[in-house]
C-alpha positions in Angstrom: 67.4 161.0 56.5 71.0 160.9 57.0 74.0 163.1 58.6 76.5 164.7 56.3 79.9 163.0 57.8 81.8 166.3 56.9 79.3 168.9 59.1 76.9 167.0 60.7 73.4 168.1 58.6 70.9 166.3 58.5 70.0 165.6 54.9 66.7 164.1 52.9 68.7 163.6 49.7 72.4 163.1 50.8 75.0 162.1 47.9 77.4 159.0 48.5 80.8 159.5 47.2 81.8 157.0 45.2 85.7 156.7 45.9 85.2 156.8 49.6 81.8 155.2 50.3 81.1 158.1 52.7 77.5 160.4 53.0 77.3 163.8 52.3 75.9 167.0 51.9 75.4 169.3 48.5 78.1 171.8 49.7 80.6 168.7 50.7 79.4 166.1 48.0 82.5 167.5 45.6 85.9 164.7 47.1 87.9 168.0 47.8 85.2 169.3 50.0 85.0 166.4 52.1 89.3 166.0 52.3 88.5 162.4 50.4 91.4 159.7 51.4 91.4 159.3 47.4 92.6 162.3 46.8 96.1 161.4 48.3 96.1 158.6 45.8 95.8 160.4 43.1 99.0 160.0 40.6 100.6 163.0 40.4 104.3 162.8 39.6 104.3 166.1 38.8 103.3 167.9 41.3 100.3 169.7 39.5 98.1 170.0 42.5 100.6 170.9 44.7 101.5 174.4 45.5 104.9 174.1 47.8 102.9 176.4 50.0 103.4 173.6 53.1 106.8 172.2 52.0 108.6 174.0 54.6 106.9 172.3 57.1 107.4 169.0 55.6 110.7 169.7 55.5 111.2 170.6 58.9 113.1 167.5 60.5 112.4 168.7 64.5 108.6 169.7 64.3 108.1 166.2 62.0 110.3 164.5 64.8 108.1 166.4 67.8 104.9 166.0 65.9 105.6 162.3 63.9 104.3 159.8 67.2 100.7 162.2 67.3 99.9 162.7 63.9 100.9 159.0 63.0 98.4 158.3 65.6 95.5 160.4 64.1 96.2 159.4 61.0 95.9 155.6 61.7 92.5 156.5 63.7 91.3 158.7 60.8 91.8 156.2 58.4 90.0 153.3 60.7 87.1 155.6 61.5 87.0 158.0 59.1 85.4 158.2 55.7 86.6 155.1 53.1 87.8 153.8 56.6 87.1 150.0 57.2 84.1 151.2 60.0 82.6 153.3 57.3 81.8 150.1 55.6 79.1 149.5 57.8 77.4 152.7 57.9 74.0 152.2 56.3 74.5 148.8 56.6 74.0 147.6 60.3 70.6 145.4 59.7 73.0 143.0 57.3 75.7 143.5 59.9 73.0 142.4 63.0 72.2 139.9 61.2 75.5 138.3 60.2 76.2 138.7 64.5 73.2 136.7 64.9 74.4 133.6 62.4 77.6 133.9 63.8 76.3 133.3 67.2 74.0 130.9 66.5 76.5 128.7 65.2 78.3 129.5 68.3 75.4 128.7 70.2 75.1 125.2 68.5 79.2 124.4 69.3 78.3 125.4 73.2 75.9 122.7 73.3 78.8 120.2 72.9 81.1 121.2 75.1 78.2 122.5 78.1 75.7 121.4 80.1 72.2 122.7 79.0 72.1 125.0 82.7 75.7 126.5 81.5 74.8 127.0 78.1 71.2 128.8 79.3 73.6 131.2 81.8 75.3 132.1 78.7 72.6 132.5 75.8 68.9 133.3 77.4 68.4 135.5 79.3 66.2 134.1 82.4 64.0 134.7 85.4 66.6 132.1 87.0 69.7 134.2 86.8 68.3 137.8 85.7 71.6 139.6 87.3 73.8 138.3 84.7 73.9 141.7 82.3 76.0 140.2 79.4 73.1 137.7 78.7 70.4 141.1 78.4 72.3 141.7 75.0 73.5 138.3 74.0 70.2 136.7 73.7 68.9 139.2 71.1 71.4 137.8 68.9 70.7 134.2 70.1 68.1 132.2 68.6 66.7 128.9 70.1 66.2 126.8 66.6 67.2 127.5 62.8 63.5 128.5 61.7 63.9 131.0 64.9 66.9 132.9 62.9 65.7 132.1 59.3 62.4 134.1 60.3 64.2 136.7 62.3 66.5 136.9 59.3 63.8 137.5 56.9 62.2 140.4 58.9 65.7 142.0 59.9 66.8 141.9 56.1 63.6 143.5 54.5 62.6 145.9 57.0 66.0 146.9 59.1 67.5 148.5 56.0 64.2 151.1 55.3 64.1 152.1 58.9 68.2 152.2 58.9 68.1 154.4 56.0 65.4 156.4 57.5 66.9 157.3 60.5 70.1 156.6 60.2 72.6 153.8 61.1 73.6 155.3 64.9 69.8 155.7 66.4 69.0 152.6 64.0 71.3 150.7 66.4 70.1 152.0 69.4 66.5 151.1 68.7 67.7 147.8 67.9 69.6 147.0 70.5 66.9 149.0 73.3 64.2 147.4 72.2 65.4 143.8 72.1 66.8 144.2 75.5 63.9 146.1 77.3 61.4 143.3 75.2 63.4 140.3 76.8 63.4 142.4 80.0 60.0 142.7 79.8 58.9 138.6 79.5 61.2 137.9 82.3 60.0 140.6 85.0 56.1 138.9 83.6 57.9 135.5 84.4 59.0 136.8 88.1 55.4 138.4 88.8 54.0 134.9 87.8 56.7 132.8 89.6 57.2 131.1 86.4 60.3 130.1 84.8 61.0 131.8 82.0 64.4 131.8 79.6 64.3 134.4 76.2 66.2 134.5 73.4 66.0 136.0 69.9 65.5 139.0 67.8 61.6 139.0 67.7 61.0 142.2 69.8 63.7 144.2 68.0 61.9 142.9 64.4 58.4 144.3 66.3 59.7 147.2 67.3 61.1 147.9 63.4 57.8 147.1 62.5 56.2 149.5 65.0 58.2 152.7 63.7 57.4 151.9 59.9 53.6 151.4 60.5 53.6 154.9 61.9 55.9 156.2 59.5 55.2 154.0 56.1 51.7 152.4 56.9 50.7 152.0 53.1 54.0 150.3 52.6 53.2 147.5 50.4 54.2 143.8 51.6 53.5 140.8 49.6 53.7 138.0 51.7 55.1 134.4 50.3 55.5 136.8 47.7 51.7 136.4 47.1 49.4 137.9 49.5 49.4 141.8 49.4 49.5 143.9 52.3 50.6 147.2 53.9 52.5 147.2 56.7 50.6 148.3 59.0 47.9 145.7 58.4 50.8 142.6 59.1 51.6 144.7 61.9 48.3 144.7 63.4 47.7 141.1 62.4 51.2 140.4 64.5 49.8 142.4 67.4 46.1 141.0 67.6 48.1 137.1 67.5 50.3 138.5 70.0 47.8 139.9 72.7 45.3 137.2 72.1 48.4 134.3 73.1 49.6 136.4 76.2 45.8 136.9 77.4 44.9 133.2 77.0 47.9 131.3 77.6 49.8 133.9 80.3 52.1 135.0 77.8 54.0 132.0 76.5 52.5 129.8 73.9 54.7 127.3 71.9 57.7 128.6 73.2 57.4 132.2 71.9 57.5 135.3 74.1 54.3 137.3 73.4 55.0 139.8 76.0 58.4 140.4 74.7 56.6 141.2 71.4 54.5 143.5 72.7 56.8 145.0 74.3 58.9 145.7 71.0 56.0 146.8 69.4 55.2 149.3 71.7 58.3 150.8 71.7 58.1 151.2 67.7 55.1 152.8 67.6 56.1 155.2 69.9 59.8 155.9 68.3 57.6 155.8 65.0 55.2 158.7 66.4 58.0 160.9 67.4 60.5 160.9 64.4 57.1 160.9 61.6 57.2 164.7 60.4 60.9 164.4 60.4 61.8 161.4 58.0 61.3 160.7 54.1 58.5 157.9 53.4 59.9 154.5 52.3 60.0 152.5 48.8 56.2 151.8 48.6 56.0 148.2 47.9 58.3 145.0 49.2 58.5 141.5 48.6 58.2 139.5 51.3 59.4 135.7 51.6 58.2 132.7 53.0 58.5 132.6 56.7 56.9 136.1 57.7 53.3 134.6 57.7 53.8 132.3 60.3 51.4 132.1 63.4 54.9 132.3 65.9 55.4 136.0 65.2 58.6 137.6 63.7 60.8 135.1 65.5 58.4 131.8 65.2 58.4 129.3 67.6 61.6 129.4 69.3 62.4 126.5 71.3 65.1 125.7 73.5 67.6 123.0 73.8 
């Protein structure tokens, strides 16, 4: 389901204009219905869609010179934010634009270790039962990734499943499931960490990727996945699979085992199923059957065995 950018419905079958990129409903699909930026670049030298009704107010000199600094302003705003704006770009397309964020920082990540000292670069990157105070790093290490099987696993998961749920729910409470659940799942390992007294320092995108999983084996379980492009499953059986691993590692081996945060997946999980359970009668079903590459079978989880520097 997604919201009509000219009213605000909510829409099972919304229509994507083509000039402007933006989504809308039937009764503002048409480009004159929905004041489409292409419409003012439109060649018209002469004047055919233009009645003179307004050129009096064009022509005024003192209401364009009161009025020129605000509407310039709105304009410019408009045409940022707006439909065919640059932001629009991304609408529908936050899982590829999370997961560009998370390459980006990685390689950041790797250019820290040159230029820091491995306590430094922790303080920036993970975020730890050592220095939980530090906010920035609650956000920051669900883009951060401790290896480059970490990401390319994470990757996988975030580009096959982020865009179903995205289009499912749409791109704004798509971003604020991400972004919730990997923060409260990181949260989550480290407050295990201080009950424990053990040190504890998490990074990566795996309880976001649970928690994506979570919503779409409420709300697609018979979503076929074929994983290594060769074993078929639904979703909600690798999602079960994931969470049996996962509570089996945290129960035996206190909720760290190779370096991947079980609790934190668990956590992630949790929070799908429950986002999944509420939004179900309110959401088309997904495509029905998905390729899956290598990397998602692996014992680690959705992120694999991250390990730190």
């Amino acid at each position: 389901m997604a919201k009509c950018d000219a009213c605000g419905s909510d829409e099972n079958m919304p229509y994507n204009c083509q000039h402007c990129g933006g989504t809308y409903c039937g009764d503002h699909r048409l480009p004159e219905n929905h004041d489409c930026p292409s419409l003012r670049d439109w060649n018209d030298p002469e004047g055919v869609f233009d009645s003179g009704f307004d050129a009096s107010i064009d022509s005024d000199d003192s209401a364009g010179a009161s009025l020129g600094g605000s509407r310039g302003l709105f304009e410019r705003l408009t045409g940022v934010f707006g439909p065919g704006g640059p932001v629009s770009y991304f609408r529908n397309n936050l899982s590829y634009l999370f997961l560009a964020v998370a390459v980006v920082v990685f390689a950041l990540q790797n250019v820290a270790l040159l230029a820091l000292d491995r306590t430094a670069w922790r303080a920036i990157f993970t975020l730890s039962t050592a220095n939980p105070e530090y906010v920035w790093t609650w956000l920051v290490s669900v883009f951060s990734h401790g290896s480059a099987a970490h990401l390319l696993f994470n990757g996988i998961a975030l580009y096959f499943f982020g865009p179903i749920v995205e289009r499912q729910v749409g791109s704004k409470k798509f971003a604020a499931l991400f972004l919730a659940s990997g923060v409260v799942a990181g949260l989550g390992q480290v407050g295990v960490g201080l009950l424990t007294n053990e040190a504890v320092a998490v990074l990566g995108a795996s309880g976001a990727i649970m928690a994506i999983m979570g919503v779409l084996a409420i709300t697609s379980p018979e979503l076929r996945v074929l994983v290594f492009f060769v074993i078929p499953m639904s979703i909600r059986t690798l999602t079960v699979l994931f969470a049996a691993f996962s509570i089996f590692a945290f129960v035996s081996n206190g909720g760290i085992l190779d370096g991947v945060a079980h609790f934190a997946h668990l956590v992630g999980l949790v929070i799908g199923l429950w986002y999944g359970n509420r939004i179900k009668d309110r959401i088309t079903r997904g495509p029905k059957r998905l390729n899956l590459g290598p990397g998602r079978g692996g014992p680690g989880g959705p992120g694999g065995p991250g390990r730190f520097p």
